[in-house]
C-alpha positions in Angstrom: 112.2 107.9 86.6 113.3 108.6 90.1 117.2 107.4 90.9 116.0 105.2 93.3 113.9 103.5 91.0 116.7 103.8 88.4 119.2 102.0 90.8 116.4 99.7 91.6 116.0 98.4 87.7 119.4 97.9 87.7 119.7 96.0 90.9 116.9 93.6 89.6 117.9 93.5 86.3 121.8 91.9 87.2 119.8 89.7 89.8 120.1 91.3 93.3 116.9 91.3 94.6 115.2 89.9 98.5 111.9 89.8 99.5 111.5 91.0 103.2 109.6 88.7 105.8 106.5 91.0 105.6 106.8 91.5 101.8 106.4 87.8 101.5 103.8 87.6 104.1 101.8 90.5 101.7 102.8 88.6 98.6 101.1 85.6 99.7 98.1 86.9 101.6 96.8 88.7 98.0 97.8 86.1 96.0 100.8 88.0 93.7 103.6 86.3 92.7 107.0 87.5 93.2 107.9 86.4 89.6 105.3 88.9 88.6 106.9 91.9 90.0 110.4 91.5 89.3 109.9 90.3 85.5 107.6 93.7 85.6 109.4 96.3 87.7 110.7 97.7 84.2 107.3 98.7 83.4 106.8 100.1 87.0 105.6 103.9 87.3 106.8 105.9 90.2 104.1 107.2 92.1 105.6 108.4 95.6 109.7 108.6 96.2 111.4 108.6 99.6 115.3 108.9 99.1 116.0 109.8 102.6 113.7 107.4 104.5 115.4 106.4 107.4 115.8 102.7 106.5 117.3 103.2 103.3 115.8 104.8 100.2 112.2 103.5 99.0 109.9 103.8 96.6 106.2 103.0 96.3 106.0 101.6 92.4 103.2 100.7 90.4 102.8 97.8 88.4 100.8 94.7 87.2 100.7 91.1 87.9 100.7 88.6 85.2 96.6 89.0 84.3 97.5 93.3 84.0 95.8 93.5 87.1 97.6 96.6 89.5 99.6 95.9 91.9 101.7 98.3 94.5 105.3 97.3 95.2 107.3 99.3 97.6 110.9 98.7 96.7 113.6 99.6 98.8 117.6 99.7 99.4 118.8 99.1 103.1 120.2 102.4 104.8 124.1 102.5 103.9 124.5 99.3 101.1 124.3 99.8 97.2 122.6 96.5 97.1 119.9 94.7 96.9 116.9 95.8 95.8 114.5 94.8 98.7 110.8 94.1 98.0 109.7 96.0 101.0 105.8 94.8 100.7 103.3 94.7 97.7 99.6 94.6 97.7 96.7 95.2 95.4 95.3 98.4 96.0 92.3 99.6 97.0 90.0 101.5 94.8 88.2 103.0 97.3 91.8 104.8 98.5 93.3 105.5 95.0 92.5 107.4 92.2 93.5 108.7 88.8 94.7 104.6 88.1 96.0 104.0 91.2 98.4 106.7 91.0 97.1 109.0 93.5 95.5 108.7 96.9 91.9 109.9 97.4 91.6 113.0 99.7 
C-alpha cells in the first residue's frame, strides 16, 4: 500500500472525507454511490500514485460498488493540510482503455 493511500484509509476510517464538485458531478453521472466508495476504500488496490502532484498528493484507487462492479476513485489530500481525504472523481472504467482487471491502461 502506497502512504498516500495509507494516510487516505485512515482519514476515511476516523471520518474525514469531502467529495469535490466534479467528484460529485462523476458520482452522479455513472450512477455510484458515494456510500459505496468510502465503506470500500479498505479493499481499494493502488494502481497509479502521485505523492508530489501539485495539488496535493493523489491516488488513482481501484475498487467496487455495492453489485462488485469496478469502479476508479481518485483520492486525494489538498497541497499543504494532513486532512481530509478528498474524493477527487470516480468513474466506471472503460474496458476498451484498461486491461489486466482494470489495473493497467491499454497501450
Amino acid at each position: 500500500m502506497s502512504d498516500t493511500f495509507g494516510r487516505i484509509v485512515r482519514l476515511v476510517t476516523a471520518g474525514s472525507v469531502r467529495i469535490s464538485e466534479h467528484g460529485y458531478n462523476e458520482l452522479v453521472a455513472d450512477d455510484i454511490l458515494s456510500r459505496d466508495i468510502v465503506m470500500g476504500v479498505g479493499e481499494g488496490q493502488v494502481i497509479e500514485d502521485y505523492p508530489d502532484y501539485s495539488k496535493g498528493p493523489c491516488v488513482l484507487v481501484l475498487q467496487k460498488d455495492g453489485n462488485g462492479n469496478p469502479i476508479h476513485v481518485v483520492w486525494g489530500i489538498p497541497k499543504g493540510r494532513l486532512e481530509p481525504a478528498v474524493i477527487v472523481t470516480a468513474y466506471r472504467p472503460d474496458p476498451e482503455q484498461w486491461q489486466d482487471g482494470f489495473m493497467r491502461r491499454r497501450g
